[in-house]
N, C-alpha and C positions, 0 to 999 in steps of 0.2 A: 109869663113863666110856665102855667101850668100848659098852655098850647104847645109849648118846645118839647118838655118831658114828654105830655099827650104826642109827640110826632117822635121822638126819639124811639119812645116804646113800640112806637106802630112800623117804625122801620127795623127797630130788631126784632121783632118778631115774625115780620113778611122777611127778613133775611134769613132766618132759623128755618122758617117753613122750607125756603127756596132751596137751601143748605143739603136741610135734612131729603127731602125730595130729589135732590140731585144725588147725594151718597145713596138711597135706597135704587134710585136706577142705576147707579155704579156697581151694587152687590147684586144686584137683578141681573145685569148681563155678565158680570164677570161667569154665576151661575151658571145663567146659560151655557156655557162653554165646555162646561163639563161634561164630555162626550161616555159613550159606552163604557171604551176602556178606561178610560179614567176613576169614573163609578164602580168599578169593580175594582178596580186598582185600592182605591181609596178605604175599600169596604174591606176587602182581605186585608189592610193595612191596620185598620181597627182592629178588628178579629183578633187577628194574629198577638200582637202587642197585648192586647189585653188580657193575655195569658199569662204577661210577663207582669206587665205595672197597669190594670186598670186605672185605677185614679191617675196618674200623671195620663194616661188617654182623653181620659173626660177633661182633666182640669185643661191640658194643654189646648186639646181640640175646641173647649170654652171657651179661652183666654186668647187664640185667634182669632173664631170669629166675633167677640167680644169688642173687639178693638179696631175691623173691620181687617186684619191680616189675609183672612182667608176665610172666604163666601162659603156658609153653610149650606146644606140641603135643608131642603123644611124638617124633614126628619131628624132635624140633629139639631136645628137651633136653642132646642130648650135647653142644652151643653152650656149655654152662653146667657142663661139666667143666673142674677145677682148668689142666690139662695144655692141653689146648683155649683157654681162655680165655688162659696165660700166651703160648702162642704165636702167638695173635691179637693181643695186646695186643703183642708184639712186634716183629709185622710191622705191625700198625699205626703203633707209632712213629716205624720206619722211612720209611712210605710216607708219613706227616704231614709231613717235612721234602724226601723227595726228588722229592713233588710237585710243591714251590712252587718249584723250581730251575730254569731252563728250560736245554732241553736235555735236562736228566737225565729230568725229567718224563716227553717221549715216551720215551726209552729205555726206563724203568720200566712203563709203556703199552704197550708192545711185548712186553716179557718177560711181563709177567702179562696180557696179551690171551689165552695159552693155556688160563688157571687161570680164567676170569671169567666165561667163558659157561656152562661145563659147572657151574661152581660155582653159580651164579645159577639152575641147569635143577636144582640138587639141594636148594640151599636151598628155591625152592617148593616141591619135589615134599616134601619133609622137612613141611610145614604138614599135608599129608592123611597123611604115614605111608603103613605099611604094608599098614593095615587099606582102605584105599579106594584099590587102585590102579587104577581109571578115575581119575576127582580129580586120583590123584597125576601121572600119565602126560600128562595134561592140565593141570598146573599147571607141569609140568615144562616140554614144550612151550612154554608161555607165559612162562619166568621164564628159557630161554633167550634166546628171541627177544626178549622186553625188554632183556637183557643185553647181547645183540650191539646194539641199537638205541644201547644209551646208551653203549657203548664205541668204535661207530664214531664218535656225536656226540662223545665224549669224545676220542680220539686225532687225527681232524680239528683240532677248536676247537685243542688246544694245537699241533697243528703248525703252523695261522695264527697265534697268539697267537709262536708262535716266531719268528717271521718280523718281531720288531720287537725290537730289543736291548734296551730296560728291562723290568725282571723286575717291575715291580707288578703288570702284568698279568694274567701267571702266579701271584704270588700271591692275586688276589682273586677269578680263578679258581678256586683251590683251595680256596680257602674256601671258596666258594659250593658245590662240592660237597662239601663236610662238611658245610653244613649242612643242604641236601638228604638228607642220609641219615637227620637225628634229623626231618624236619620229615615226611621219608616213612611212616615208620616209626610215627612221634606219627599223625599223618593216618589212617593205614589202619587203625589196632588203635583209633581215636575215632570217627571219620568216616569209615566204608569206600566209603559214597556218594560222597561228594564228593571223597575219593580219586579214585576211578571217572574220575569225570568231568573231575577236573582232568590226572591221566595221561592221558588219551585226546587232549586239548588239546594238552598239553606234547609228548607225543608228534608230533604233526602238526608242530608249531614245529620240532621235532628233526629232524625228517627235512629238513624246507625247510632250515634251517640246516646240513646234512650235505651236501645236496645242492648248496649255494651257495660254499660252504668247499673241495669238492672239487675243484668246477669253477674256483676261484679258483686252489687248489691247485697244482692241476698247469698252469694257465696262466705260475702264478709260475715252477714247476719247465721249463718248456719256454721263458720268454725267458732263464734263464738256462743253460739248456745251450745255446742261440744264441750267449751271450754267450761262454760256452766254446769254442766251436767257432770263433766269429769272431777272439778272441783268439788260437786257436793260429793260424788260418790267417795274421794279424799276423804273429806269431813267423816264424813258416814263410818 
C-alpha cells in the first residue's frame, strides 16, 4: 500500500513540475512577442489610465497576469503578488464607490493626485525594467506626463460636474472611466496602433476640454465670491 501512495505522489509531483514548466515557457514566449510598439503602447496605456483609476490599473493589470490572462513584463510582475493584489483590490473598492459621490469624488481626487502621477511615471517605466533603462527613463517620462494629463482632465470635469446638485452625473462619469481602463488596456496589449492613434486624438480633445472647464471654472468661482463680497457689504 505504502509503494502505490509512495508512486502516486511521485507522479503528481513530476506531473506539476512538467505542468508548471510548460505554463512558464508558455508566458516566456507569449512575452517574447511583445515587440517595440507594443511596449510603448502598453506603457502609455498605464500612464494614462492611471490618472484616472490607479488601483483598478494595478489590481486589473495583477489579476491578469495572475491568472496567466496576459504575460507580464518582469517589471511589472510583482502587480501579480498575493499582498499586492489584496491591497489593490482594496483600495479599488473603496475608490469604486467614493467616486460616484459627488463631493467626495473631488476630495478623493485631491488626496490621490499626489500617488497618480509618480505612480503612472513607474508603472510605464516597470514595462521596459530594469534591463533597458533608456526605454525605461523614457517611458517613465511619458506615463507621467499622460497621468498629469488625464488627472488635470479628471479633477476639472468633476469639479464642473459638481457644480449641478443631481449625482447621475457623477455617476456616469465614473463609470465611463472604468471602463476606459479595461478598453485601454484590451486596445494597447491587441491593437497598439490604433491605440497610438486613438490617445493621441483623445488627448488633444482632453486638453481642449481642460482648458474650457477651467476657464468656466474659475469664472463660476469669481461671480461667486462677488456674490460674497456683495452680500456682506448688504449685511454691513
Amino acid at each position: 500500500m505504502d509503494s502505490i501512495w509512495n508512486g502516486l505522489m511521485a507522479w503528481i509531483a513530476g506531473w506539476s513540475t512538467q505542468a508548471g514548466g510548460q505554463v512558464a515557457d508558455g508566458v516566456g514566449a507569449a512575452a517574447s512577442h511583445l515587440d517595440m510598439p507594443s511596449l510603448l503602447a502598453l506603457a502609455a496605456a498605464l500612464g494614462w489610465v492611471s490618472g484616472f483609476r490607479l488601483y483598478a490599473v494595478v489590481f486589473l493589470v495583477g489579476a491578469l497576469g495572475a491568472v496567466g490572462w496576459m504575460p507580464l513584463p518582469e517589471g511589472l510582475q510583482v502587480l501579480q503578488h498575493p499582498l499586492v493584489l489584496a491591497a489593490s483590490g482594496a483600495l479599488l473598492f473603496v475608490e469604486f464607490f467614493a467616486d460616484k459621490i459627488p463631493g467626495l469624488d473631488s476630495l478623493w481626487d485631491i488626496v490621490n493626485s499626489v500617488i497618480r502621477v509618480p505612480a503612472g511615471a513607474a508603472l510605464a517605466a516597470g514595462v521596459f525594467g530594469a534591463d533597458n533603462t533608456t526605454m525605461a527613463l523614457v517611458a517613465a517620462l511619458m506615463g507621467g506626463t499622460l497621468a498629469a494629463s488625464s488627472q488635470a482632465a479628471k479633477t476639472t470635469t468633476r469639479a464642473a460636474i459638481n457644480t449641478s446638485p443631481e449625482p447621475l452625473s457623477n455617476i456616469g462619469m465614473s463609470l465611463v472611466e472604468d471602463g476606459l481602463v479595461v478598453a485601454a488596456i484590451w486596445l494597447a496589449t491587441h491593437h497598439p496602433l490604433l491605440f497610438g492613434v486613438l490617445l493621441l486624438i483623445v488627448l488633444v480633445l482632453m486638453w481642449i476640454v481642460t482648458w474650457m472647464l477651467f476657464t468656466f471654472l474659475r469664472a463660476a468661482f469669481r461671480r461667486l465670491r462677488n456674490w460674497f463680497v456683495g452680500s456682506a457689504r448688504v449685511a454691513g
